[in-house]
C-alpha positions in Angstrom: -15.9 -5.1 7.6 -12.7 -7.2 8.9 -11.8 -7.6 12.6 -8.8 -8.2 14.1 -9.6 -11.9 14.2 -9.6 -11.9 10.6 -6.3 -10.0 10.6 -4.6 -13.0 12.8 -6.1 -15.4 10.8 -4.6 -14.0 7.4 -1.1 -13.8 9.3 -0.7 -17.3 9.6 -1.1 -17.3 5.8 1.0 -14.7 4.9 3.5 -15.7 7.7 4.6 -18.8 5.3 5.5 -16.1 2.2 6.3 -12.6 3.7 9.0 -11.3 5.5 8.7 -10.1 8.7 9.7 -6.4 8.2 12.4 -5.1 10.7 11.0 -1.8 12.4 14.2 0.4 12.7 15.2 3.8 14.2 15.6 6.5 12.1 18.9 7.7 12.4 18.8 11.2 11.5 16.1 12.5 12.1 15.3 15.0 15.3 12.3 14.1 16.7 12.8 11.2 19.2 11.8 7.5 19.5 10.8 7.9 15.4 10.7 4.2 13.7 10.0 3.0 10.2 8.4 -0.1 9.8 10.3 -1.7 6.5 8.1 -2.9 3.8 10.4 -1.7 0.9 12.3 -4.4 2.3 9.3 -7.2 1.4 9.0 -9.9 -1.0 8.2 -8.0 -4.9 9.7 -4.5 -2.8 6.9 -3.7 -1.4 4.0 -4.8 1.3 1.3 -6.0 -1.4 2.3 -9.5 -1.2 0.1 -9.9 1.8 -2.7 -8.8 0.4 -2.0 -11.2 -2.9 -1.2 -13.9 -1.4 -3.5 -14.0 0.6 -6.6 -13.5 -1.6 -5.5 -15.9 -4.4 -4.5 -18.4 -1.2 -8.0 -18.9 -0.9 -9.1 -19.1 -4.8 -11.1 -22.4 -5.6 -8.6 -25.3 -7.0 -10.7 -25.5 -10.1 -8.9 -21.5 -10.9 -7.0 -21.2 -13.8 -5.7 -17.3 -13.3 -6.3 -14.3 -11.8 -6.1 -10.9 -13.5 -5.5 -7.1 -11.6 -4.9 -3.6 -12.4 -2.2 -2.0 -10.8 -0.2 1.0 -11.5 3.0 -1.7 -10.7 3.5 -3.0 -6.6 0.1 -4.8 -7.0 0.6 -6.2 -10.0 4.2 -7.3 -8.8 2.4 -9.1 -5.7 -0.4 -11.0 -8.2 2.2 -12.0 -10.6 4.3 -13.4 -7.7 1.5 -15.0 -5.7 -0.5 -16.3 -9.0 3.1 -18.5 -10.0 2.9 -20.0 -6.4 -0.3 -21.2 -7.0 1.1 -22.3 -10.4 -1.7 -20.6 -12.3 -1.5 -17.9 -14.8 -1.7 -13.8 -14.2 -2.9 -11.2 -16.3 -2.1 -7.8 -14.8 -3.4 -4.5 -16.9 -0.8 -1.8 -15.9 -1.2 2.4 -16.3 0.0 3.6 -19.8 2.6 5.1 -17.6 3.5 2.9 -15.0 7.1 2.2 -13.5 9.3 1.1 -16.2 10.8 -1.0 -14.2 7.3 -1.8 -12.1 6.2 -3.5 -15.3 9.7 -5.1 -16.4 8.9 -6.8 -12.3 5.4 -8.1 -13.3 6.6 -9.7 -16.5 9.8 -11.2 -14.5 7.5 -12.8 -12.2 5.9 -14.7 -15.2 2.8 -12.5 -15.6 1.3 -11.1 -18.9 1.0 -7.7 -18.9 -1.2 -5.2 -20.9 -1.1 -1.5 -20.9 -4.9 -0.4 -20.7 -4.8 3.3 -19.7 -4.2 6.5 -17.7 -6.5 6.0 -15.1 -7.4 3.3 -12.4 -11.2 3.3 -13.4 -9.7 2.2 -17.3 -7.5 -0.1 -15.9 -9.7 -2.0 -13.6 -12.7 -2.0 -16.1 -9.8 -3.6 -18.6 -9.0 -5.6 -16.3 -12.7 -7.1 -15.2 -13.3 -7.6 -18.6 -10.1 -9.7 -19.1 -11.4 -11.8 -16.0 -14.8 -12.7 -17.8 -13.2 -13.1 -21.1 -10.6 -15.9 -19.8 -12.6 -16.9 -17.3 -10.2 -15.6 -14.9 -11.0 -14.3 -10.8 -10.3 -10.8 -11.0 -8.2 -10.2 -7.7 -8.6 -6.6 -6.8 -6.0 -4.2 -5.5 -7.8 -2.8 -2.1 -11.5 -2.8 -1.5 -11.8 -6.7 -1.0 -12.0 -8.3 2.5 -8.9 -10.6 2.2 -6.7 -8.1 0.8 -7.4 -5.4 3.6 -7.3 -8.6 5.9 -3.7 -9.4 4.8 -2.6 -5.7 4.4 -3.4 -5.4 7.7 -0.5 -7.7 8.9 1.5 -4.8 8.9 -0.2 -3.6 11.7 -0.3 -6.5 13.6 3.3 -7.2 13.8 4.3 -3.1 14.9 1.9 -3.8 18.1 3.6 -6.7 18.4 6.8 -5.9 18.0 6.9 -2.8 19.2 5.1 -2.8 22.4 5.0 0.6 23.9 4.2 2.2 20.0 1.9 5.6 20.7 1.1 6.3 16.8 1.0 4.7 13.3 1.2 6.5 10.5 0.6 5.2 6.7 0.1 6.2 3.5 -3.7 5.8 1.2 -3.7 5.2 -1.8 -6.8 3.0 -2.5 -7.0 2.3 1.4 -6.3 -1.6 1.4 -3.2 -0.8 3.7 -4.2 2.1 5.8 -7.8 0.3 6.8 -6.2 -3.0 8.0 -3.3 -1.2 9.6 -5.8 1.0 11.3 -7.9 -2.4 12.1 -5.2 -4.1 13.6 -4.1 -1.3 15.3 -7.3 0.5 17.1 -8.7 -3.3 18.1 -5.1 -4.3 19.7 -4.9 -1.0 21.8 -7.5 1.7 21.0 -5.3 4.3 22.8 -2.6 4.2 19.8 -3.5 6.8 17.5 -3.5 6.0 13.3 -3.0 8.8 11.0 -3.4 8.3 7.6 -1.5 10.7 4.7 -2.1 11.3 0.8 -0.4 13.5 -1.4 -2.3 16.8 -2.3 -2.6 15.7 -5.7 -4.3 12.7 -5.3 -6.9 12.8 -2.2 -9.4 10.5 -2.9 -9.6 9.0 0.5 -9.5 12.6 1.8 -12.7 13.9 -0.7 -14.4 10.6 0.4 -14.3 11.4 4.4 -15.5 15.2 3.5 -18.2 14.2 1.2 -19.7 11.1 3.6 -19.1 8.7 0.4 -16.7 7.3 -2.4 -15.9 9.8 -4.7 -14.2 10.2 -8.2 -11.9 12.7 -8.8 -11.6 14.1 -12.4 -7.7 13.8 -12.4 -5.1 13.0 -10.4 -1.3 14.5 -10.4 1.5 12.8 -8.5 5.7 12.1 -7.8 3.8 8.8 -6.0 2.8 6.6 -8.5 1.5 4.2 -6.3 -1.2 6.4 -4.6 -3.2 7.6 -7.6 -6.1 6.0 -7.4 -8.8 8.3 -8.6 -11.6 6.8 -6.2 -11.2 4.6 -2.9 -13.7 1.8 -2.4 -16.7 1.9 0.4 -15.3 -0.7 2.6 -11.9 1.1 2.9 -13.8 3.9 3.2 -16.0 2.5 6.2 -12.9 1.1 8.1 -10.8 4.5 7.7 -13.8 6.3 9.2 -14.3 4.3 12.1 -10.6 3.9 12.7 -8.2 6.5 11.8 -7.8 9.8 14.0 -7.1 11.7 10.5 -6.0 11.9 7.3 -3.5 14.8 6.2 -2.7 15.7 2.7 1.0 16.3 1.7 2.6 17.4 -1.4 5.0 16.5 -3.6 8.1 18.7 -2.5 7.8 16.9 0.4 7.4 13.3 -0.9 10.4 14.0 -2.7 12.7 15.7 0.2 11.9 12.3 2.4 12.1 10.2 -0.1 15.7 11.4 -0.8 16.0 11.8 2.9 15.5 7.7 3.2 17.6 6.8 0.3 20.5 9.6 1.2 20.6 9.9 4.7 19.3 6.4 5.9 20.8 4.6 3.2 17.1 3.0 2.8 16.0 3.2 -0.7 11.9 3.9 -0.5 10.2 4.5 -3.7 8.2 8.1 -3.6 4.5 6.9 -2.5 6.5 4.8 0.0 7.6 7.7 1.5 4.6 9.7 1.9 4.0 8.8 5.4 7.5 10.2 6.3 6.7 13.2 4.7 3.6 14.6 6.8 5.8 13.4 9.9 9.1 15.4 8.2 7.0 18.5 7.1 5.0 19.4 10.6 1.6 18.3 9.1 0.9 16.0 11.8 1.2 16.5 15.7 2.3 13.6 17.1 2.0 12.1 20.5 5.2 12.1 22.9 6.4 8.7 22.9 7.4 6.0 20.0 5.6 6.6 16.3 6.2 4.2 13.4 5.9 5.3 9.8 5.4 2.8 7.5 7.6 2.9 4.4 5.7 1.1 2.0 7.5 0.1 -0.6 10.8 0.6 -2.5 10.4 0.2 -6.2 12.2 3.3 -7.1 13.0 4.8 -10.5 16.4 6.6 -8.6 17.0 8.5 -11.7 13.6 10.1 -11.7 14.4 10.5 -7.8 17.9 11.3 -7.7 18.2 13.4 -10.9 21.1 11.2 -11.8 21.6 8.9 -14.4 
């Protein structure tokens, strides 16, 4: 497992290639001293750059490529970081990923290959690209440097927002939500963490119940970037040490904040990016008095799918 040590170590890596996200106010919205820390804002639209760049920072020189699976932010992150280490990417994508997720992964100079409708196809695709080519596989959460440089995210709320009482973040795999929650419970234990999935697609959720990773037999979501069908054991481990809870939310929801973000705060948050916003928006979570950040994610949004307008 990562510490926060590890966590301010990666920032000084991912300090030379990511932004550092603004943390804003929400504007309307009636519960008080509620902030949304901006990572649809990042580098590639969304907070997986960290994690990227940082694994494939530290890849022997001798490397040649990497290759990922990635339903689209991740493989947006790998293509990006792989061409600033001027080697090649090979990034196996969801049959029905993001058209304009993997239109980003091929603009970043990757190679893309559509290998299925799950992440278990995908990633087994994608291992066996790796050995074929002779590639590093670079995986999308359960990997000590990507959780390390996910967890950035947290570090710089508690930094920059010194008087924060809770953090709330979306799981998809868990990369994010277990070095946010790192960063988080070592800098100030008292801050709770509260993680959120969508109701279709509870992995992390089945995992905590069942004391280990499980697989779920399908997985049905608006947010295409939390559908994961298993988490991995170290995101697992770190969630239950660190997080206060995870609550499940559907997609009505995702969608009504989502359009809430795009509409209202003139902040355009793809759906999984919104997620977080939704458990706070629907009364699944019971928040402390005092300043809460929701972390929005990402923002590669198909607007059409979202808005309903062409």
């Amino acid at each position: 497992m990562i510490n926060l040590a590890d966590i301010r170590a990666a920032h000084k890596i991912v300090s030379k290639v990511a932004i550092r996200t603004p943390i804003l106010p929400l504007k309307f919205f009636d519960r008080p001293d509620t902030f949304v820390k901006c990572e649809n804002l990042q580098r590639t639209g969304a907070f997986k750059i960290r994690g990227a760049y940082h694994r494939i920072s530290k890849l022997p020189k001798s490397c040649k490529g990497v290759t990922a699976s990635s339903s689209g932010n991740h493989a947006q992150a790998v293509a990006l970081a792989a061409r600033m280490r001027g080697i090649q990417a090979c990034i196996v994508m969801l049959d029905q990923s993001v058209a304009t997720k993997v239109e980003g992964t091929k603009g970043y100079g990757a190679e893309v290959i559509l290998g299925g409708t799950n992440s278990v196809l995908i990633t087994e695709r994608a291992e066996r690209e790796a050995k074929e080519r002779g590639f590093v596989f670079v995986p999308p959460f359960n990997d000590p440097d990507i959780i390390a440089g996910q967890g950035t995210v947290g570090l710089e709320i508690v930094q920059d927002l010194r008087d924060v009482k809770s953090v709330i973040v979306q799981i998809g795999g868990g990369g994010l939500s277990s070095g946010v929650a790192t960063a988080v419970k070592e800098s100030n234990p008292k801050i709770k963490v509260f993680g959120v999935e969508p109701t279709g697609a509870a992995a992390m959720r089945a995992a905590l119940d069942a004391g280990k990773v499980v697989t779920l037999p399908s997985v049905n979501t608006i947010a295409d970037g939390l559908k994961p069908t298993r988490v991995g054991q170290l995101t697992l481990d770190h969630l239950r040490k660190y997080a206060d809870d995870v609550v499940l939310v559907d997609d009505e929801h995702i969608l009504a904040a989502t359009r809430h973000l795009i509409l209202k705060e003139k902040l355009v948050v793809e759906p999984s990016g919104a997620a977080a916003l939704a458990a706070v928006m629907s009364g699944k979570l019971k928040l402390p008095k005092g300043p809460a950040v929701v972390i929005l994610s990402g923002g590669n949004a198909d607007l059409k799918a979202i808005l309903g307008t062409a």
